[in-house]
FIVOFI-529750 format. One record per residue (C-alpha): residue number from 1; z, x, y. Coordinates in Angstrom, 1 decimal, padded with zeros to 4 digits. Layout:
FIVOFI-529750
{nr: NUM&c3: Z&c1: X&c2: Y}
...
END
This chain:
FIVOFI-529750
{nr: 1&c3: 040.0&c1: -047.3&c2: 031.8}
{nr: 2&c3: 042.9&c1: -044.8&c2: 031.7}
{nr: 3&c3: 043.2&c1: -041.6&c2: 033.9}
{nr: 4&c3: 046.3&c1: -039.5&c2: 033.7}
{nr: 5&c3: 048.8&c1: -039.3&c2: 036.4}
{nr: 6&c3: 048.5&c1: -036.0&c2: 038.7}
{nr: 7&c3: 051.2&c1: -033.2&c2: 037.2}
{nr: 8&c3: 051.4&c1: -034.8&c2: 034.0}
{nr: 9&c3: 050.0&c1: -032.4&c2: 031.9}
{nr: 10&c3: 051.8&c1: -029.5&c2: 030.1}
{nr: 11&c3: 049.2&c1: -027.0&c2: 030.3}
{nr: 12&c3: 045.8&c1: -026.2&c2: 032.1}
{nr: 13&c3: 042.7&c1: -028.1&c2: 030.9}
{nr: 14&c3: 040.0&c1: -026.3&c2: 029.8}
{nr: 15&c3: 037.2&c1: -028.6&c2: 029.4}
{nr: 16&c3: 035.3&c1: -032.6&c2: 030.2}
{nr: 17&c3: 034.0&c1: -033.6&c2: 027.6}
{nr: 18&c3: 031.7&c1: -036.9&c2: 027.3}
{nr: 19&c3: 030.8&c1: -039.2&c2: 024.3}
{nr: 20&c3: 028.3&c1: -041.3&c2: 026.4}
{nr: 21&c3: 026.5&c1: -043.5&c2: 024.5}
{nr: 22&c3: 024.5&c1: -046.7&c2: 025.0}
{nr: 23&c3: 027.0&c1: -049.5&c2: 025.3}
{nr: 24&c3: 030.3&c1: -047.1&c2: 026.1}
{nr: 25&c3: 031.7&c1: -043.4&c2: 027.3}
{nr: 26&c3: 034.3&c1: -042.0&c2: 026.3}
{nr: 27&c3: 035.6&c1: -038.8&c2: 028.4}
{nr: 28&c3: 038.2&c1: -036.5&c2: 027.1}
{nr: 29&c3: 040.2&c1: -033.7&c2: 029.0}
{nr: 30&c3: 040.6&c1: -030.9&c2: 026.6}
{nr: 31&c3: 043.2&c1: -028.0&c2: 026.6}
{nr: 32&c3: 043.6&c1: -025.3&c2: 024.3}
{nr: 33&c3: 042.0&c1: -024.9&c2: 020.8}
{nr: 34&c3: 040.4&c1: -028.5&c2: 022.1}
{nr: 35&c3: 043.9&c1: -030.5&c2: 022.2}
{nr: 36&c3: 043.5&c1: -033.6&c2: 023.7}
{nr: 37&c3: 045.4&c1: -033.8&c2: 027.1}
{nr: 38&c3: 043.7&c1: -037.4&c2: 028.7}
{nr: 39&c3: 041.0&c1: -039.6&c2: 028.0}
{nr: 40&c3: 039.4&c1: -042.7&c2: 029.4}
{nr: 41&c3: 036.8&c1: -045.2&c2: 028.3}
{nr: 42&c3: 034.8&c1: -047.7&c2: 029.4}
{nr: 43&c3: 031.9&c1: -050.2&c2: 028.8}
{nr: 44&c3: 029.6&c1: -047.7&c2: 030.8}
{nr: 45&c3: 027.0&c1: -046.9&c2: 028.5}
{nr: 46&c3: 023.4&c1: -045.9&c2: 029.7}
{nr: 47&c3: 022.1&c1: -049.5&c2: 029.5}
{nr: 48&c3: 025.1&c1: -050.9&c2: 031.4}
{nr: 49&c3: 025.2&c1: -048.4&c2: 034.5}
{nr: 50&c3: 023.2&c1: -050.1&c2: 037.0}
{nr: 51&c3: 019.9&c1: -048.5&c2: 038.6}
{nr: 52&c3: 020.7&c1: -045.7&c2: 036.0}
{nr: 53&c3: 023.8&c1: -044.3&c2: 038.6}
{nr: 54&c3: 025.1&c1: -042.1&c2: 036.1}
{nr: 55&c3: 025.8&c1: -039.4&c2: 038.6}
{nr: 56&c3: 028.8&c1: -042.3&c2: 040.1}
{nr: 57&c3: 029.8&c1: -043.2&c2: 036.8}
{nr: 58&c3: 030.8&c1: -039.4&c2: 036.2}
{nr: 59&c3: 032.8&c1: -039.4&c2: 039.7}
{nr: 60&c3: 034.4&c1: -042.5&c2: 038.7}
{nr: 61&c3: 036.0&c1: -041.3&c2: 035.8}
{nr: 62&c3: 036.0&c1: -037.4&c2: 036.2}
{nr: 63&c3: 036.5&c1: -036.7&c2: 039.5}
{nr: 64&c3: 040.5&c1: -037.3&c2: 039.8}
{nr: 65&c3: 040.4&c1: -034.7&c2: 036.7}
{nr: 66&c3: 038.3&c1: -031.9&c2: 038.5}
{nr: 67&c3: 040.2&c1: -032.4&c2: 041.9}
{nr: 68&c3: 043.5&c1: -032.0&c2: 040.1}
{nr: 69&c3: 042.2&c1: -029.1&c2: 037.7}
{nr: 70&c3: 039.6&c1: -026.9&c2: 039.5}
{nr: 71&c3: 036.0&c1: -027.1&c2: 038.6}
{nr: 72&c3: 035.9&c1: -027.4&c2: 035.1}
{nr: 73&c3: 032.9&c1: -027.2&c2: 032.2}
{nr: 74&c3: 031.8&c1: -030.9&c2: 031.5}
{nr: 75&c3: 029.7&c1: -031.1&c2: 028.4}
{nr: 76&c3: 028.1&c1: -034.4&c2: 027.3}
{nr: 77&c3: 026.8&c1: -035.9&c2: 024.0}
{nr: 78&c3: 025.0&c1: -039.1&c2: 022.8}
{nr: 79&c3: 022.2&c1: -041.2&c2: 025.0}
{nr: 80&c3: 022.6&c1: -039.7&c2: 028.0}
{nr: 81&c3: 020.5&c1: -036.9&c2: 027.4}
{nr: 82&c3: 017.5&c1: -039.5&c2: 026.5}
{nr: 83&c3: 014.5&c1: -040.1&c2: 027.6}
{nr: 84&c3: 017.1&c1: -043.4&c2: 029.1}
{nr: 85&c3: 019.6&c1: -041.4&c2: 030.1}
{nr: 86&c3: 020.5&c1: -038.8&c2: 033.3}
{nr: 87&c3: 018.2&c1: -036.2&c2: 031.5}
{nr: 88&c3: 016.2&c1: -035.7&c2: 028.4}
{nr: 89&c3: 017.7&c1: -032.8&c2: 026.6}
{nr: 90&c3: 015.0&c1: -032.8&c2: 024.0}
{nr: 91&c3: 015.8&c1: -032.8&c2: 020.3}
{nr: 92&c3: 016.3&c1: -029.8&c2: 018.3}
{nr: 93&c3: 014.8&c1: -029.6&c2: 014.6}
{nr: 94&c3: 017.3&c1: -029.6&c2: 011.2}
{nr: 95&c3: 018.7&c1: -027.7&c2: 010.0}
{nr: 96&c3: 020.6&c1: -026.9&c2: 013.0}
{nr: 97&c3: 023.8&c1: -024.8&c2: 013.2}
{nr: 98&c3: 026.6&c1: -025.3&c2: 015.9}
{nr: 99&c3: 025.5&c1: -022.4&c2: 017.4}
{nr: 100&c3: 022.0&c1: -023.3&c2: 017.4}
{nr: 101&c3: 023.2&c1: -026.7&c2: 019.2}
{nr: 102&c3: 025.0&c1: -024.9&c2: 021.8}
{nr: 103&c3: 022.0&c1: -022.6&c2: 022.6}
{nr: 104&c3: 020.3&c1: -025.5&c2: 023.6}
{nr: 105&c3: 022.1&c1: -027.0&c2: 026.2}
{nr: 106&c3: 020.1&c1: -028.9&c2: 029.0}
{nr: 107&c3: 022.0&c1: -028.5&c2: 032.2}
{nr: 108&c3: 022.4&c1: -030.5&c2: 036.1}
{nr: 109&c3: 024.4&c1: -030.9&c2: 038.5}
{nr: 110&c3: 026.4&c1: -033.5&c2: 039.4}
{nr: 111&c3: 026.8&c1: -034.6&c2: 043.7}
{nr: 112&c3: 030.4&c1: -032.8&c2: 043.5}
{nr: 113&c3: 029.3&c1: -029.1&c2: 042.5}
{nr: 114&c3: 030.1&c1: -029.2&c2: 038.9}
{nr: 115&c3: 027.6&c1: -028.6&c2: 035.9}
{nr: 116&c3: 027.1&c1: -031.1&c2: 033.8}
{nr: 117&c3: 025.6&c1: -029.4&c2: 029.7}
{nr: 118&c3: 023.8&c1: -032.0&c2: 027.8}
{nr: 119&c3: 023.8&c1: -031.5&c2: 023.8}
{nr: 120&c3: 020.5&c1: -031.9&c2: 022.3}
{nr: 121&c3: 019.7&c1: -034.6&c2: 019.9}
{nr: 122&c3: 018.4&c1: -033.6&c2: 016.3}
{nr: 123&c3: 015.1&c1: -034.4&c2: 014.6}
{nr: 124&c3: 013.8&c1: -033.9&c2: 011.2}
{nr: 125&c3: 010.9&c1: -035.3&c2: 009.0}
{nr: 126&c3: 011.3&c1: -036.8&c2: 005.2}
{nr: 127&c3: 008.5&c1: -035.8&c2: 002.3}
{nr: 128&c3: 005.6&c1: -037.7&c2: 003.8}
{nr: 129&c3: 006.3&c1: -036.1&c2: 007.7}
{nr: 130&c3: 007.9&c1: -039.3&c2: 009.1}
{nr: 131&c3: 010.1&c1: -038.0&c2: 012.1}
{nr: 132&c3: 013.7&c1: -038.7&c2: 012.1}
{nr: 133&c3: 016.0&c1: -038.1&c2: 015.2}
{nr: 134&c3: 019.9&c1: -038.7&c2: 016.0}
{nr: 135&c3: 021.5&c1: -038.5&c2: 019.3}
{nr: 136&c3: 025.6&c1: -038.4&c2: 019.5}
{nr: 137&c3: 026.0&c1: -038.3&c2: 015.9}
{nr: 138&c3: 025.8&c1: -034.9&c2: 015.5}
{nr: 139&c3: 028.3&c1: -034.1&c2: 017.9}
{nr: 140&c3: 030.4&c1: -036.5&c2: 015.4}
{nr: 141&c3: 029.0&c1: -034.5&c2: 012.3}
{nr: 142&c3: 030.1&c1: -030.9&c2: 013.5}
{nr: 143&c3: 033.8&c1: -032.2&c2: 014.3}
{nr: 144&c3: 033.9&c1: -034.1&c2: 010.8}
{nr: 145&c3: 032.7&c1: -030.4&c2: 009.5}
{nr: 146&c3: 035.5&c1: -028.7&c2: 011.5}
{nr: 147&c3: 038.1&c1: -031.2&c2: 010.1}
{nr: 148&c3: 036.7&c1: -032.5&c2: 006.7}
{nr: 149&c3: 034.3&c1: -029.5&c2: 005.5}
{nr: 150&c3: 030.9&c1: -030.2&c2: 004.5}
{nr: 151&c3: 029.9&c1: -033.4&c2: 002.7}
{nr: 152&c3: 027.3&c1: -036.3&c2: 002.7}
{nr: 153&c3: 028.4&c1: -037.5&c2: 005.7}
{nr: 154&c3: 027.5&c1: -041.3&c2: 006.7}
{nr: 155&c3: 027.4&c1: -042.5&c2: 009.9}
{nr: 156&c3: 028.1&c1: -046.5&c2: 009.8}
{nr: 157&c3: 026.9&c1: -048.3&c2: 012.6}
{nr: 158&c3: 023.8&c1: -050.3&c2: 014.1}
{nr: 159&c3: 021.7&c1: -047.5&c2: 013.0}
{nr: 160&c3: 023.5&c1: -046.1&c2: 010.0}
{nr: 161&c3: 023.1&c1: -042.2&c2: 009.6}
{nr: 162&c3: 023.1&c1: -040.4&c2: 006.1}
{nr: 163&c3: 023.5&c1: -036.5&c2: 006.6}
{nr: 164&c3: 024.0&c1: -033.6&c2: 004.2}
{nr: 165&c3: 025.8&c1: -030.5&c2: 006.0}
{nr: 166&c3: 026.2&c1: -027.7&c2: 004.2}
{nr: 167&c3: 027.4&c1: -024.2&c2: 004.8}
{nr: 168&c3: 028.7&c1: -025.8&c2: 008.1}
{nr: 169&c3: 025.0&c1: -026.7&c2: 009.6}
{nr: 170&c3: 023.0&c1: -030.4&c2: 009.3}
{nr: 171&c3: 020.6&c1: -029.9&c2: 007.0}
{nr: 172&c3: 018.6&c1: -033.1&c2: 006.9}
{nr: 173&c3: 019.4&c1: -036.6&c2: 007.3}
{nr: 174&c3: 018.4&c1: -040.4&c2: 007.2}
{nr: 175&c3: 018.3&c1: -043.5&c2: 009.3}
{nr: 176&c3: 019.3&c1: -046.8&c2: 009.0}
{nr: 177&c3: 018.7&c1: -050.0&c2: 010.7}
{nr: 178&c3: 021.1&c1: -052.3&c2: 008.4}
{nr: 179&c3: 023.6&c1: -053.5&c2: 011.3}
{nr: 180&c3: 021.2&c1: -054.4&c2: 013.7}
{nr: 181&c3: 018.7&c1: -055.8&c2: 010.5}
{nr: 182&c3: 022.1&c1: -057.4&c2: 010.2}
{nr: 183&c3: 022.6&c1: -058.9&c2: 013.5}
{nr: 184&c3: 018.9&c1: -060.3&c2: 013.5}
{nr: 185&c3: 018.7&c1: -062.1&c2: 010.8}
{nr: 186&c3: 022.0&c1: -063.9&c2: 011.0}
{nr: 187&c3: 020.8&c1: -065.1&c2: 014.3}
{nr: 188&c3: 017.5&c1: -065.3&c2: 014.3}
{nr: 189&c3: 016.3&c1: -065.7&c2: 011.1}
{nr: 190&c3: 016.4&c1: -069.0&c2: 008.6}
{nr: 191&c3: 018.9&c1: -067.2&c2: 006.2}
{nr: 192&c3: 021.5&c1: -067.9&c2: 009.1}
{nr: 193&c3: 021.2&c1: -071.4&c2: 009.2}
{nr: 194&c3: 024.0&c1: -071.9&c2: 006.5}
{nr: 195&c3: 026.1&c1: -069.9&c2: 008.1}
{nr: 196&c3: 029.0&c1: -071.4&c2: 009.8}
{nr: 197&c3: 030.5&c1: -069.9&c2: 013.3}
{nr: 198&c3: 033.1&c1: -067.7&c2: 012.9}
{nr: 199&c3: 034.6&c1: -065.0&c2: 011.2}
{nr: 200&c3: 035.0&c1: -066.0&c2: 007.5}
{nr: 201&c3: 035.7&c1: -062.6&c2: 004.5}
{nr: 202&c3: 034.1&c1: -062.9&c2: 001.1}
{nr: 203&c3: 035.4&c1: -060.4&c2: -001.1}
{nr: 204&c3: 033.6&c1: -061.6&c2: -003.9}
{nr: 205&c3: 030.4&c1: -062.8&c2: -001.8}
{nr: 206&c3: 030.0&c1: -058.8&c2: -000.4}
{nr: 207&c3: 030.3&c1: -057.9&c2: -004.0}
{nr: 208&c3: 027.4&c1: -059.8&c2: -005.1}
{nr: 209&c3: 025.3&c1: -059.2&c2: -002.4}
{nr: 210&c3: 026.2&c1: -055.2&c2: -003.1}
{nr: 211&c3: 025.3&c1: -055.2&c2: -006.7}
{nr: 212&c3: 022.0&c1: -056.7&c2: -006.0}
{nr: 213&c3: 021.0&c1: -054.7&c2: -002.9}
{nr: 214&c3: 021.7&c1: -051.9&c2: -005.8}
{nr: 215&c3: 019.7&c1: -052.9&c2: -008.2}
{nr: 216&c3: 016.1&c1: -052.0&c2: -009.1}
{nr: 217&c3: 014.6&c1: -055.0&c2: -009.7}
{nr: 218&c3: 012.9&c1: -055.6&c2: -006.6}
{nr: 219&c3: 012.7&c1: -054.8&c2: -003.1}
{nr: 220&c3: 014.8&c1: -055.9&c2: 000.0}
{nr: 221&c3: 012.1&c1: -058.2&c2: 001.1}
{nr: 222&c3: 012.1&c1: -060.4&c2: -001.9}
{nr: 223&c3: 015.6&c1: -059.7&c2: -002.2}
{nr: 224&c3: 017.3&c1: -061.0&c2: 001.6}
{nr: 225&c3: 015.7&c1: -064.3&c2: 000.6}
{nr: 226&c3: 018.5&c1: -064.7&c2: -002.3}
{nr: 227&c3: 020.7&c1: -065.7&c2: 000.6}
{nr: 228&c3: 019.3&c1: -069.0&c2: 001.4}
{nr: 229&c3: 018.6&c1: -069.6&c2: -002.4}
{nr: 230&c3: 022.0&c1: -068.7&c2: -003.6}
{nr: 231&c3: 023.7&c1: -070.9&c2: -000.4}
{nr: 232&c3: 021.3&c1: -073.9&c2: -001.0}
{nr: 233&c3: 022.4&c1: -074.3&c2: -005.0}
{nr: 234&c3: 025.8&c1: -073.4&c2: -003.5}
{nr: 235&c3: 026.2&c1: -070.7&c2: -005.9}
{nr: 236&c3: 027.7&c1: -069.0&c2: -002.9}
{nr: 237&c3: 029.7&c1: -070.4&c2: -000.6}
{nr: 238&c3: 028.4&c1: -071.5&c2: 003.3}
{nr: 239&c3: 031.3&c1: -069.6&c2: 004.8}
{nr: 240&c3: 030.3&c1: -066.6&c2: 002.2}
{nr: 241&c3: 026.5&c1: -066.3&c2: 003.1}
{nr: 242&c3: 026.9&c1: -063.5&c2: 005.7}
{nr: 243&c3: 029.7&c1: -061.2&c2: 003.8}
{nr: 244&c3: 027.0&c1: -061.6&c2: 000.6}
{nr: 245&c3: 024.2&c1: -060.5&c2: 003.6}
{nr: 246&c3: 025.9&c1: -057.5&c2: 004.5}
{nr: 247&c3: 026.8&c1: -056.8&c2: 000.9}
{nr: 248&c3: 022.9&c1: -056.7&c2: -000.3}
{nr: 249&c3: 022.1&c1: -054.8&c2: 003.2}
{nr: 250&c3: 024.6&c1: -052.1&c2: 002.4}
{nr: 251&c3: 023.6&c1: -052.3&c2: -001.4}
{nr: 252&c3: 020.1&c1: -051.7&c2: -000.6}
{nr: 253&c3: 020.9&c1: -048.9&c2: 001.8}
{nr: 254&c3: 023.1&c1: -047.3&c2: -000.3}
{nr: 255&c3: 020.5&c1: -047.5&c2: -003.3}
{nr: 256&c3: 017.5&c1: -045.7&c2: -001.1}
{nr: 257&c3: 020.1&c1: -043.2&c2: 000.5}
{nr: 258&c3: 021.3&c1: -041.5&c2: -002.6}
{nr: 259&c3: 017.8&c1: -041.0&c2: -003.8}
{nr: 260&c3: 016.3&c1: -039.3&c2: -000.6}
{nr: 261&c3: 019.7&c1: -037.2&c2: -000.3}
{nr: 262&c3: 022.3&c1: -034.8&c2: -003.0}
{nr: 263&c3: 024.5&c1: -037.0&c2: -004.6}
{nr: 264&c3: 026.3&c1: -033.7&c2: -005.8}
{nr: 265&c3: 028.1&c1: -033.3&c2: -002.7}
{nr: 266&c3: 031.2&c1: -035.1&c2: -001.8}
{nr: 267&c3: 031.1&c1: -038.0&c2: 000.4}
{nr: 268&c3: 032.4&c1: -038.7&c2: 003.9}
{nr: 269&c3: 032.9&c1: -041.6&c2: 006.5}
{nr: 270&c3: 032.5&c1: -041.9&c2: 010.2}
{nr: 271&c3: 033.3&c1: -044.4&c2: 012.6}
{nr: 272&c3: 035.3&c1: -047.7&c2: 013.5}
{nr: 273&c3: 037.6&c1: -047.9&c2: 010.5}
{nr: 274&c3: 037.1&c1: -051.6&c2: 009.3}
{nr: 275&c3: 032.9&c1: -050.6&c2: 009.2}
{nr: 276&c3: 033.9&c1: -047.7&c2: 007.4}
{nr: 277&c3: 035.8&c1: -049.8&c2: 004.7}
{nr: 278&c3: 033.2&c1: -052.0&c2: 004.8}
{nr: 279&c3: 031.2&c1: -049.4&c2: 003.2}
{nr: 280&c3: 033.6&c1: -047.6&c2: 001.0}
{nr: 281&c3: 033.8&c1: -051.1&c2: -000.8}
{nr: 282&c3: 030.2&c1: -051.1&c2: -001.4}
{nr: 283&c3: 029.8&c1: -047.4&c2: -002.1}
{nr: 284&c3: 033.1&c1: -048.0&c2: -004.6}
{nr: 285&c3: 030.9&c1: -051.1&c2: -006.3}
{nr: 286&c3: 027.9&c1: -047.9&c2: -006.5}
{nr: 287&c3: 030.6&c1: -046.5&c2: -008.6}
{nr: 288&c3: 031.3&c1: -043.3&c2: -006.0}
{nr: 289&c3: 034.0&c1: -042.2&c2: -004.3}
{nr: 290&c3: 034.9&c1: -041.4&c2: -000.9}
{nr: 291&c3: 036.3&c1: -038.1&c2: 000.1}
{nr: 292&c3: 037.9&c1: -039.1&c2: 003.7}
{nr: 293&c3: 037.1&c1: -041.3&c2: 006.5}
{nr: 294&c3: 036.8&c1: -039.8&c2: 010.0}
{nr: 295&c3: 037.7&c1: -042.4&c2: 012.5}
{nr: 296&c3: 036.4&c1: -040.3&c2: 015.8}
{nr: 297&c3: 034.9&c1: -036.6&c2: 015.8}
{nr: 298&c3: 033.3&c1: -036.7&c2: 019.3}
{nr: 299&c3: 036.2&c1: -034.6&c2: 020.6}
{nr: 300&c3: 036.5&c1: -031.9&c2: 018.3}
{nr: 301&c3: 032.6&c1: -031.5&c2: 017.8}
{nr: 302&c3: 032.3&c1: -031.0&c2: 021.7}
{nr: 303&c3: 034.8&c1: -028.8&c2: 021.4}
{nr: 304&c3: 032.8&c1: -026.2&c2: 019.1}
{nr: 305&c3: 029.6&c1: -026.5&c2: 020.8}
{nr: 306&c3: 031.7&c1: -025.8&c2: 024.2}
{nr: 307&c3: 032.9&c1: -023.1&c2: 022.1}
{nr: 308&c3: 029.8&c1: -021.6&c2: 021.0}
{nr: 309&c3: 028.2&c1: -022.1&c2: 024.2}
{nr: 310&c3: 030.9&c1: -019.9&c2: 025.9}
{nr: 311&c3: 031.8&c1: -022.9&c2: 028.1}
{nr: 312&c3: 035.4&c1: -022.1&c2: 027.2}
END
């Protein structure tokens, strides 16, 4: 964790803003226009913050910031405003402006005085009525909107996130469970018994896996099994079995995505970088193109609902 040293700082912070997920937070001190003057992180997410402490977690990483600085506005996104978290700040139905985001702050008080603003998750429902919610990601999507405009917008991640913003708001979006589907079957499932340990890339495995996630031929049930067929006739390599995995995973994620969402629209990335190229690879073998990748929009998307929210 990294806290700046006292007098360090060219102008007057304005703003704490906290990407708290579940496995990390991420606090940034912002100035003017949303600048970034400090940050710190750590492996404190809600499920790691023992007895759910959250109010000392806060002290330990922004109370040297508002002893320096005055009181100052904290505003928080992601998990800790679940039903897990410090306090539910309950979802919020698409399509949701910025403005709409920021009118529905939930709001406590932390043990040194200072109000803490939780952002409220989103929700929405697909054709038949099956409910959908994010929470932290569309903190992410309204700072990828102030930097990169509206787009199809995906999300990579253990849950990926499809969403469609247009005219600056979220319109609608779509969950994925490919990265932790991912994680399970490589270690609990048979297709991961070919799989040595280790870190081996397969260009041409995730290829193959993509195109048949894409195709139409049949579903993702009857197509994950391919794995151990394709590694036991050794038509792909042992050390290739879990890039041709994540390959069909994406393939097939990519093939249900683009028919529940526009395709019109231009497309976008956020996240880790090398997960992000991950998919602009399959996305590429989809035959579609990617706009711009977004490595971290927390920041700026706190930033505009601290804005709208007359926080700053």
């Amino acid at each position: 964790m990294h806290t700046p040293m006292p007098n360090t700082l060219s102008e007057h912070p304005r703003l704490i803003a906290l990407d708290w997920g579940t496995s990390a937070l991420r606090a940034y001190l912002l100035g003017e226009d949303g600048r970034c003057l400090a940050q710190a992180s750590g492996a404190f997410g809600i499920l790691n913050v023992a007895a759910g402490d959250f109010d000392a977690v806060y002290l330990q990483f922004c109370a040297g910031w508002q002893r320096e600085y005055g009181t100052l506005p904290v505003l928080a996104s992601g998990m800790i405003g679940s039903r897990q978290g410090w306090l539910e700040a309950p979802y919020l139905p698409c399509p949701a402006t910025p403005a709409q985001i920021a009118a529905h702050l939930t709001r406590l008080q932390a043990s040194d005085g200072a109000r803490i603003h939780l952002v409220p998750g989103l929700s929405c429902r697909n054709a038949l009525g099956i409910p959908d919610v994010m929470r932290g990601e569309e903190t992410q999507l309204l700072g990828a909107i102030e930097t990169g405009g509206d787009a199809l917008w995906v999300l990579p991640g253990m849950h990926s996130k499809w969403a469609h913003c247009a005219g600056g708001r979220i319109d609608a979006f779509s969950t994925y469970m490919t990265g932790e589907l991912y994680a399970l079957l490589c270690k609990h499932s048979i297709l991961g018994r070919l799989m040595p340990a280790g870190q081996h890339a397969d260009a041409k495995a995730f290829a193959r896996g993509a195109r048949y996630g894409l195709a139409a031929d049949a579903d993702l049930p009857r197509k994950l099994f391919s794995t151990r067929a394709l590694g036991l006739f050794g038509e792909v390599p042992d050390e290739g079995l879990a890039d041709y995995l994540s390959g069909l995973l994406l393939g097939a994620e990519i093939r249900d995505a683009l028919a529940l969402l526009p395709s019109s629209v231009e497309l976008g990335l956020i996240g880790e970088p090398r997960l992000c190229e991950r998919y602009r690879s399959a996305l590429e073998i989809a035959g579609l193109r990617v706009r711009s990748i977004v490595a971290d929009a927390a920041a700026p998307g706190l930033w505009r609902i601290a804005v709208d929210a007359g926080l700053v």
